[in-house]
C-alpha positions in Angstrom: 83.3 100.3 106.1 86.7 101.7 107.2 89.4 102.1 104.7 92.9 103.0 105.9 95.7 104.3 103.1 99.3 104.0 105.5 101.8 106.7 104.1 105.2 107.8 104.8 104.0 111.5 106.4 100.1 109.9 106.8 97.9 107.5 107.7 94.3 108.2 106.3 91.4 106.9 107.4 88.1 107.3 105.5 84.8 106.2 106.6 81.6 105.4 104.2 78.7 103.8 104.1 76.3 102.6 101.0 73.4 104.5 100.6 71.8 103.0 97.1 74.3 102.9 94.5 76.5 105.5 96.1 79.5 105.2 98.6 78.4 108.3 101.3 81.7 109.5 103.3 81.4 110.5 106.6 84.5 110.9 108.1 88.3 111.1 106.6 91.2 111.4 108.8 94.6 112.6 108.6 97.3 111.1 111.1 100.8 112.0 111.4 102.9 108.8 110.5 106.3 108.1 113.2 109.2 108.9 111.8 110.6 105.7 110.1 107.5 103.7 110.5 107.1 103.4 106.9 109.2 103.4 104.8 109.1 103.2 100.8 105.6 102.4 101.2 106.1 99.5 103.6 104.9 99.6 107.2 108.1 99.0 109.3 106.7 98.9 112.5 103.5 97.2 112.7 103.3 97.7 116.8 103.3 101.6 116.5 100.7 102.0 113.8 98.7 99.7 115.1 98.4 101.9 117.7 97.8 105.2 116.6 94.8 103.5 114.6 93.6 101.5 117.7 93.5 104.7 119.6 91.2 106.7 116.8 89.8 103.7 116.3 88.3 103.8 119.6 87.6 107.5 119.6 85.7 107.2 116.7 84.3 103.9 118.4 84.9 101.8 115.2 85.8 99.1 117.1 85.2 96.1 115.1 84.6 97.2 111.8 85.1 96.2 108.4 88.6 97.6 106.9 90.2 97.6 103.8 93.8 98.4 103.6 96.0 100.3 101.0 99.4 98.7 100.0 101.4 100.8 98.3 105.0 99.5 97.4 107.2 99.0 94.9 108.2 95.2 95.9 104.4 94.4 94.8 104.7 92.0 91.3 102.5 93.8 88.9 102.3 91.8 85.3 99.9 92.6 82.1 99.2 88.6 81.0 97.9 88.0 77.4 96.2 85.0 77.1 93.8 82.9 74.8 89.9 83.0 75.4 89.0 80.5 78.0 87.4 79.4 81.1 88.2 80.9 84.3 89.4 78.1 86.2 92.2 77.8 83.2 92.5 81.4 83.4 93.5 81.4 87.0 95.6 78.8 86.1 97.6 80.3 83.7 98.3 83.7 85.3 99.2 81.7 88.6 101.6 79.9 85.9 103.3 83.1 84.8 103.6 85.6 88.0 105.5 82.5 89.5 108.5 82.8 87.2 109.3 85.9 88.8 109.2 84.6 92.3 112.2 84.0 94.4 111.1 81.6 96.6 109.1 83.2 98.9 105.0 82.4 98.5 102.9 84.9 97.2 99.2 85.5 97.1 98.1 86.2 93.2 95.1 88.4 92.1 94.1 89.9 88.7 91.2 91.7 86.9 90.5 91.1 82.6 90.6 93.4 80.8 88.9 93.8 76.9 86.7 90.6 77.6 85.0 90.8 73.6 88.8 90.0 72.0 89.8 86.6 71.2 92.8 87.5 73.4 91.9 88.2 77.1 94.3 90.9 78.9 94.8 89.9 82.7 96.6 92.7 85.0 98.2 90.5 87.5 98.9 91.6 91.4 101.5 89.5 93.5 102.3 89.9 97.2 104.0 88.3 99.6 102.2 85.8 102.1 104.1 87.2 104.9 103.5 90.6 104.3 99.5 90.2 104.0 99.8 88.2 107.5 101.8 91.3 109.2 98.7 93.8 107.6 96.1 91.2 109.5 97.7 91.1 112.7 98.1 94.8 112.5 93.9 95.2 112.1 93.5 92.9 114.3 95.5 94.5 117.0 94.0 97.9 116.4 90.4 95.9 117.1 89.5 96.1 113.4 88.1 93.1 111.0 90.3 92.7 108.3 87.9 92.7 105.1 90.2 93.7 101.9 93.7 94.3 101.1 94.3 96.7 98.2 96.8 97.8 95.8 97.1 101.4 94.9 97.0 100.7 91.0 93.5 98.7 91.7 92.0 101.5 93.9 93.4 104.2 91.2 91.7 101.9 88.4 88.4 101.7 90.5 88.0 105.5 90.7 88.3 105.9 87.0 85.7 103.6 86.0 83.5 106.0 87.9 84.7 109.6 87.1 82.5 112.1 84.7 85.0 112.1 82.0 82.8 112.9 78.9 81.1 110.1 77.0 83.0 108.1 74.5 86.7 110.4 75.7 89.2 109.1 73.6 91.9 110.8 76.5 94.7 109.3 77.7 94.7 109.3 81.2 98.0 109.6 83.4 97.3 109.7 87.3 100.4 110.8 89.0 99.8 110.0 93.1 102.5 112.0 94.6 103.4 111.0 97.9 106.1 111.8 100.4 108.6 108.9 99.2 106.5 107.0 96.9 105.5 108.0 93.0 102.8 106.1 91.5 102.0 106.5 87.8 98.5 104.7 86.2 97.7 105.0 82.7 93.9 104.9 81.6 92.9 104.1 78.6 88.6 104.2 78.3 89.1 102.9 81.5 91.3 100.3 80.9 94.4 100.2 82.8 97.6 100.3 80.0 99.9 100.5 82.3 101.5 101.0 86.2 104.9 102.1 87.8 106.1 103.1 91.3 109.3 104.8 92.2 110.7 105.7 94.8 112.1 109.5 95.0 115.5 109.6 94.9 116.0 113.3 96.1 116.7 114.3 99.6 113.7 115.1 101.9 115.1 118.6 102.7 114.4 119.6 98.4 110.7 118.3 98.7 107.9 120.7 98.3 105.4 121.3 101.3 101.8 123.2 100.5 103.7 125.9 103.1 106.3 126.9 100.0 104.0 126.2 96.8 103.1 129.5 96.5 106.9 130.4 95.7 107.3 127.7 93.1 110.1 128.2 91.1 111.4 126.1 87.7 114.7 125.6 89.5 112.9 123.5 92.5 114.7 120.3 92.8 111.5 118.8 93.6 109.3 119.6 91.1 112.3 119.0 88.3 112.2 115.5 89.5 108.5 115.0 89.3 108.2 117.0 85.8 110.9 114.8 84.6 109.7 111.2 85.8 106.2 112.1 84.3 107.8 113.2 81.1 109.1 109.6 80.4 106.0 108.2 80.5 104.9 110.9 78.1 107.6 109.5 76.1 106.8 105.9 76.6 103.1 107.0 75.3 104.6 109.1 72.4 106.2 105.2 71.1 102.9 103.4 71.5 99.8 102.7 69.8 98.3 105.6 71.7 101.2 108.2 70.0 97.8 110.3 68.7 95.9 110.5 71.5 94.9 113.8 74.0 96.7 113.1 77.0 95.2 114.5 80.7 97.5 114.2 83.2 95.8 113.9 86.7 97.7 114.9 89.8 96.7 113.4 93.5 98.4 112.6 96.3 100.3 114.8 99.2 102.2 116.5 96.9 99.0 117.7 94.8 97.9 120.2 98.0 101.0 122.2 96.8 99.3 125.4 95.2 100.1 126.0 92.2 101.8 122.7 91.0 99.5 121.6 88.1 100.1 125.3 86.5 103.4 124.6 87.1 103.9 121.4 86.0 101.3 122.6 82.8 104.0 124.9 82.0 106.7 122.3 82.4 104.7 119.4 80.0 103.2 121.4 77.5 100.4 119.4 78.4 97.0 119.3 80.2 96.6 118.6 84.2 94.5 118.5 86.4 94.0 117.9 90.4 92.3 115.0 91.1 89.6 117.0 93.9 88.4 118.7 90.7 86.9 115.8 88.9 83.4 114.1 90.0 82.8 110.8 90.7 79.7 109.1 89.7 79.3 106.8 92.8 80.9 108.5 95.3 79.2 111.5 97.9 81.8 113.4 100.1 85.5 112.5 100.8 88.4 114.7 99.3 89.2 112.9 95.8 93.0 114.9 96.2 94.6 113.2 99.1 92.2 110.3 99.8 91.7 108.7 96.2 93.6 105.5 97.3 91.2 105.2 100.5 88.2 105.8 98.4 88.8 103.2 95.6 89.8 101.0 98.6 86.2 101.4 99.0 84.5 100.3 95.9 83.3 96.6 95.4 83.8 95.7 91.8 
């Protein structure tokens, strides 16, 4: 199967097939995204990148193949739903029920995983996204000769990967993924693998002060950049230090474009006071091959739940 994560400065394509129980890579690809055609997240122009990917598409002859697209965007609806023990038709239901209150008119296709299953209280994580956004992402497959097969969120992908990593047994860590890309910041607390909790932002600093790997051996406290990023992820360290989880380890994992920077989780260790790490160093129990840093959303696009 073909996954394909569209960012602002890339496109990237990943290629895997199942061998067993494990998802074997055999190919990932980096393209360089058109100026402006993405933006926050959001493909703008459909007709040019569904050309770049038809053309490596046909290189690579793929033609045809199964695909899985990353969203990533912070116009997605993403809700945490607590709800009473019950069957799943009422479940779906109910969470349908609630994400609609937040609609503004516009139709929107609802998902959602549970979450702590053995509690009288069930925890749904709620996705919502627009009708007419999912239609432009199928047209745009279809174009580039491709069969539409999935259409992921970055959170779900993020959430997929760490059900499988080798964090030791029983870890009673906080996990904080921080996916650093080139407009787009998306935070994902773990919990024992369940999802507590999911933000995006978009980076309100001029392109000219953002770090490139070219300059991350000269990283300095004073880089706009990094101050931004050090500061964003210390309010969810904040948010954490108000919760139930106030006494917990927290591991801070770093992915994304921004993670190739060397240097940057020493940096940003020194910044925190706390423990990072880059997401290429952990292993992944079902997973052979790909690079975990700057493909994580493509790979989790690839995991069947």
């Amino acid at each position: 199967m073909l996954s394909i994560d569209i960012g602002s400065k890339y496109i990237k394509l990943l290629y895997a097939n199942i061998s067993g129980k494990q998802i074997v890579v055999s190919d990932n690809i980096l393209l360089q995204t058109p100026p402006d055609a993405v933006v926050n997240g959001l493909v703008s122009d459909f007709d040019i990148i569904s050309e770049i990917i038809g053309q490596e598409v046909s290189k690579q002859k793929w033609k045809g193949a199964k695909t899985s697209v990353v969203i990533t965007s912070p116009d997605i609806i993403v809700r945490e739903i607590k709800l009473p023990k019950t069957n799943s038709k009422n479940i779906k239901t109910i969470v349908s029920n609630e994400m609609s209150s937040f609609f503004s008119g516009e139709k929107y296709a609802i998902e959602y995983f549970l979450q702590n299953q053995d509690k009288a209280v069930l925890k749904a994580h709620a996705f919502a996204m627009p009708l007419s956004l999912i239609e432009d992402y199928k047209k745009m497959l279809a174009k580039a000769q491709l069969f539409p097969s999935v259409l992921d969120i970055s959170s779900n992908c993020i959430r997929k990967i760490n059900m499988g990593l080798k964090y030791e047994q029983d870890s009673e860590d906080i996990i904080v993924n921080v996916d650093l890309g080139y407009n787009l910041i998306n935070f994902n607390l773990f919990y024992k693998n369940y999802l507590l909790y999911t933000r995006c932002i978009k980076m309100e600093i001029a392109n000219e002060t953002k770090l490139s790997a070219e300059i991350g051996s000269e990283l300095k406290a004073e880089n706009t950049y990094l101050t931004y990023i050090g500061d964003e992820i210390q309010k969810i360290l904040q948010f954490l230090a108000s919760s139930e989880y106030r006494d917990k380890n927290t591991v801070i994992s770093v992915c994304g474009g921004g993670a190739n920077a060397d240097g940057i989780d020493s940096w940003l260790k020194q910044y925190l006071n706390s423990e990072v790490v880059i997401a290429d160093n952990m292993k992944h129990n079902g997973i052979k091959g790909g690079n975990m840093k700057e493909f994580i959303n493509a790979l989790g696009a690839q995991i069947r739940l």
